[in-house]
SEKE-338420 format. One record per residue: residue number from 0; residue in three letters; chain; z, y, x of N, C-alpha, C, O, CB in turn. Coordinates in steps of 0.05 Angstrom, whole numbers, plus 5000, padded with zeros to 4 digits. Glycine has a CB too. Layout:
    k    r  c   n.w   n.v   n.u  ca.w  ca.v  ca.u   c.w   c.v   c.u   o.w   o.v   o.u  cb.w  cb.v  cb.u
  NUM  ALA  A     Z     Y     X     Z     Y     X     Z     Y     X     Z     Y     X     Z     Y     X
...
REM end
This chain:
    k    r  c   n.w   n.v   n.u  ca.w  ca.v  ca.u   c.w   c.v   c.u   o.w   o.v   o.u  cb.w  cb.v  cb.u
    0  UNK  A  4664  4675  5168  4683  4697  5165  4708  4687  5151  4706  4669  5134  4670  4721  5149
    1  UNK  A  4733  4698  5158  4761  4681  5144  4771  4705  5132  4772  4728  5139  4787  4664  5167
    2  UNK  A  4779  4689  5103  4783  4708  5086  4821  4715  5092  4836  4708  5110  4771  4696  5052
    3  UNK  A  4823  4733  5069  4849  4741  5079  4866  4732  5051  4857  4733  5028  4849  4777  5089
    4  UNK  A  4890  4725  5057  4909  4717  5043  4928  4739  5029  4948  4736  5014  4923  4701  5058
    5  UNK  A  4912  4768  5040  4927  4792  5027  4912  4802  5015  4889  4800  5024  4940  4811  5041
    6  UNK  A  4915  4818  4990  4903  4839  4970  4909  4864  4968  4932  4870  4965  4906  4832  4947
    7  UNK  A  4886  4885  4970  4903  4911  4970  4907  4922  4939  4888  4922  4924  4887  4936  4989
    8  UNK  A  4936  4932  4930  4942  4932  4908  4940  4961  4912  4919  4965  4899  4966  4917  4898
    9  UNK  A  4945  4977  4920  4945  5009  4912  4930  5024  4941  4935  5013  4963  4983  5021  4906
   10  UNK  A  4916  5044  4942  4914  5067  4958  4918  5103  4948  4909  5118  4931  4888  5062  4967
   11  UNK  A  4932  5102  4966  4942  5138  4957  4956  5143  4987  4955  5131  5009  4971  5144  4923
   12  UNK  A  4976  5173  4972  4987  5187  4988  5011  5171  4991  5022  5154  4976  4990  5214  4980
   13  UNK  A  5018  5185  5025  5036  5165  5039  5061  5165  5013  5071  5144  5004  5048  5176  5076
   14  UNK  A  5068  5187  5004  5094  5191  4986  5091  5170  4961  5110  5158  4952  5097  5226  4974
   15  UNK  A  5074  5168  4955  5071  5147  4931  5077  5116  4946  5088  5098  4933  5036  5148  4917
   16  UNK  A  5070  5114  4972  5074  5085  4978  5086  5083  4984  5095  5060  4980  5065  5071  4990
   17  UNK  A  5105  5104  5000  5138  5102  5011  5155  5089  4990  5173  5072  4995  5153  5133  5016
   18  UNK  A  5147  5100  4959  5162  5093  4938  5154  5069  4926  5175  5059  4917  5163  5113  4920
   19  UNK  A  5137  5057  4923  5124  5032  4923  5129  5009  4938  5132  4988  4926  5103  5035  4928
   20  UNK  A  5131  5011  4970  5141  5000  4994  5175  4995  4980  5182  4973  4970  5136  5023  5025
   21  UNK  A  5185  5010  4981  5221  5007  4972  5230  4991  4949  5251  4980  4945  5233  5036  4962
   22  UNK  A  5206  4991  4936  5215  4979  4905  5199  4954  4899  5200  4947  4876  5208  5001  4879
   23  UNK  A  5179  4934  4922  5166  4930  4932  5187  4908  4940  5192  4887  4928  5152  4948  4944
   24  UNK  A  5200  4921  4966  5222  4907  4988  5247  4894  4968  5259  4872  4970  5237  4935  5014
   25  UNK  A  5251  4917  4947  5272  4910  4934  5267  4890  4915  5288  4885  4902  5282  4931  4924
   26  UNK  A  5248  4878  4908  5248  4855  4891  5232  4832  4915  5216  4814  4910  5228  4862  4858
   27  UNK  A  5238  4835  4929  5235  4814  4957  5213  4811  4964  5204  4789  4971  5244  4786  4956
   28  UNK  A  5195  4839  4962  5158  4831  4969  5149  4844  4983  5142  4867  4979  5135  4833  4951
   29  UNK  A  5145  4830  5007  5134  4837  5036  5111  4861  5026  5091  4849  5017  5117  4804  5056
   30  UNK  A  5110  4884  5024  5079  4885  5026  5072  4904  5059  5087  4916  5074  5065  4903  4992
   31  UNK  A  5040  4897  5060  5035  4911  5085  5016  4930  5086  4992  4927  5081  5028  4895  5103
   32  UNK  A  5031  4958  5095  5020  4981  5097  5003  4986  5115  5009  4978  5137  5035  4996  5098
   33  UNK  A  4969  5004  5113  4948  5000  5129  4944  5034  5128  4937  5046  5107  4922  4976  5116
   34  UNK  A  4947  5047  5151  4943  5078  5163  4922  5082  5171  4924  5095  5192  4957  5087  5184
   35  UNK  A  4887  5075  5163  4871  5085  5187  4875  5115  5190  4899  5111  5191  4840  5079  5186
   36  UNK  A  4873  5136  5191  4877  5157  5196  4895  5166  5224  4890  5180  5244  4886  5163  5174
   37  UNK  A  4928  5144  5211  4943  5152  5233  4938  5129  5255  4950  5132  5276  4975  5155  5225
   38  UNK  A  4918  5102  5254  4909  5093  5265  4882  5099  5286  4879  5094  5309  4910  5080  5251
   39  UNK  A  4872  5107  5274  4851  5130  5287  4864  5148  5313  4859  5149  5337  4842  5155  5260
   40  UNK  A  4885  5163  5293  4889  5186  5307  4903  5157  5337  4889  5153  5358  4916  5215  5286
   41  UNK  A  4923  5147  5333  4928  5133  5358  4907  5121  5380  4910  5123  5404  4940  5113  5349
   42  UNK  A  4900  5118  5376  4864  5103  5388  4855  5135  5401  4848  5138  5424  4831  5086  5351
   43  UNK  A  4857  5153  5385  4846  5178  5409  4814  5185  5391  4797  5200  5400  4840  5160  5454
   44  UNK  A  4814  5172  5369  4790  5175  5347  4787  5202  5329  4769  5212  5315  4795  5152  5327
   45  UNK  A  4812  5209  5335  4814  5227  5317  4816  5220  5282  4810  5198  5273  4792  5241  5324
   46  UNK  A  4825  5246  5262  4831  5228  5239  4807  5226  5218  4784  5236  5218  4857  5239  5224
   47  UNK  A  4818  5214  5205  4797  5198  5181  4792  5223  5158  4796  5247  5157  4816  5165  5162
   48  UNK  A  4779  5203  5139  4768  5226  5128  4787  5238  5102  4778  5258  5091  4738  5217  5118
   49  UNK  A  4812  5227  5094  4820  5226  5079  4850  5218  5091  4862  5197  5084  4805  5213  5064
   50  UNK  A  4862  5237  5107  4884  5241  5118  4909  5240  5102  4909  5257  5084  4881  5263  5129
   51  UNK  A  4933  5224  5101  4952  5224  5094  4945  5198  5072  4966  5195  5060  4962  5250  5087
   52  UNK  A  4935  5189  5067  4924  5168  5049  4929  5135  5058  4913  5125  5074  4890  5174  5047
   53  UNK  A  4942  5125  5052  4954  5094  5066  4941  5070  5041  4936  5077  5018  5000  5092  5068
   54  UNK  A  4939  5047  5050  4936  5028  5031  4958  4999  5032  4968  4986  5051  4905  5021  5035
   55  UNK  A  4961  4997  5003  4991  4978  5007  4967  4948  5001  4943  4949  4994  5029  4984  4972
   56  UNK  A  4984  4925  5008  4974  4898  5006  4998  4883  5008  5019  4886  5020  4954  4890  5026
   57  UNK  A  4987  4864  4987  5012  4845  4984  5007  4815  4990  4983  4812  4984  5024  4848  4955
   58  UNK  A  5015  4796  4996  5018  4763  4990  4996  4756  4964  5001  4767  4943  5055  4754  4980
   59  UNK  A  4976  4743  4965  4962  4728  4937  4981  4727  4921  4980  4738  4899  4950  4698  4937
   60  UNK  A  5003  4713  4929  5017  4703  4914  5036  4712  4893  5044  4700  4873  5025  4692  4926
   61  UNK  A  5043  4747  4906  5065  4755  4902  5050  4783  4885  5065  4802  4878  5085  4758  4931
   62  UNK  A  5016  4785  4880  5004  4802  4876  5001  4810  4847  4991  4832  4841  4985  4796  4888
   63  UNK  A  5012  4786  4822  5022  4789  4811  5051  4805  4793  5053  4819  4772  5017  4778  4818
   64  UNK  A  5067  4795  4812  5093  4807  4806  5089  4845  4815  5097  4864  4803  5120  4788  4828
   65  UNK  A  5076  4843  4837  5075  4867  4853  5054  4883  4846  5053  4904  4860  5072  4861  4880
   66  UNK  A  5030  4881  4822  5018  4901  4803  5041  4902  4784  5030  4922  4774  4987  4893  4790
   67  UNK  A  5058  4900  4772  5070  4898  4754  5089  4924  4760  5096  4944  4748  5079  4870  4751
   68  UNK  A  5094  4907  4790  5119  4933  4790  5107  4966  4793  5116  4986  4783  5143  4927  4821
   69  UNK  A  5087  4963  4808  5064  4984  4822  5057  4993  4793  5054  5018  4794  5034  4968  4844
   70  UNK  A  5054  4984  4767  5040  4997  4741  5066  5007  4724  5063  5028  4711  5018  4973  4721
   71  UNK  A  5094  4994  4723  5115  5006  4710  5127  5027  4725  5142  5040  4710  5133  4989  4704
   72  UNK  A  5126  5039  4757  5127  5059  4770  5106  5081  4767  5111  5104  4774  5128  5051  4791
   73  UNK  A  5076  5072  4753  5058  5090  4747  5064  5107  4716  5063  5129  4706  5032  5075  4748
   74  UNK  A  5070  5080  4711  5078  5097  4684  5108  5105  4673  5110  5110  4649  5066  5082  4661
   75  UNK  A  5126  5105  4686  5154  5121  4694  5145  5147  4692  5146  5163  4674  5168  5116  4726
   76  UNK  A  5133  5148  4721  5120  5178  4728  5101  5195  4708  5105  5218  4702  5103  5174  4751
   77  UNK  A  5077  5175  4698  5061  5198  4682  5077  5199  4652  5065  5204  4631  5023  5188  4677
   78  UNK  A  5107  5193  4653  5114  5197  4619  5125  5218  4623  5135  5231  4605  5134  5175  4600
REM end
């Protein structure tokens, strides 16, 4: 089995990752967004169990910098 060179750093609602994704891009870090739900729904599967819910993943490398930014956006918000 081959492992993967990406880590998933957050799962939630799409609105939380939209904002994550942006700030994410803006300090130059690819990350890659995973929909089963709206993946499902494409396939003709119908949706998942936990609709509107996306998961972000980032580079090993960059997984670092990119909890960092993902935990000072958490706590922006809950202050």
């Amino acid at each position: 089995m081959k492992t993967s060179e990406y880590t998933k750093i957050y799962t939630g609602d799409a609105i939380m990752v939209k904002r994550f994704v942006l700030e994410l891009e803006d300090a130059n870090i690819n990350p890659i967004v995973k929909d089963q739900t709206e993946s499902a729904r494409l396939a003709g599967f119908g949706g998942g169990i936990l609709p509107g819910f996306q998961e972000v993943f980032v580079h090993q490398d960059e997984q670092e910098r990119a909890t960092q930014i993902i935990n000072d956006i958490t706590s922006e918000l809950e202050a």
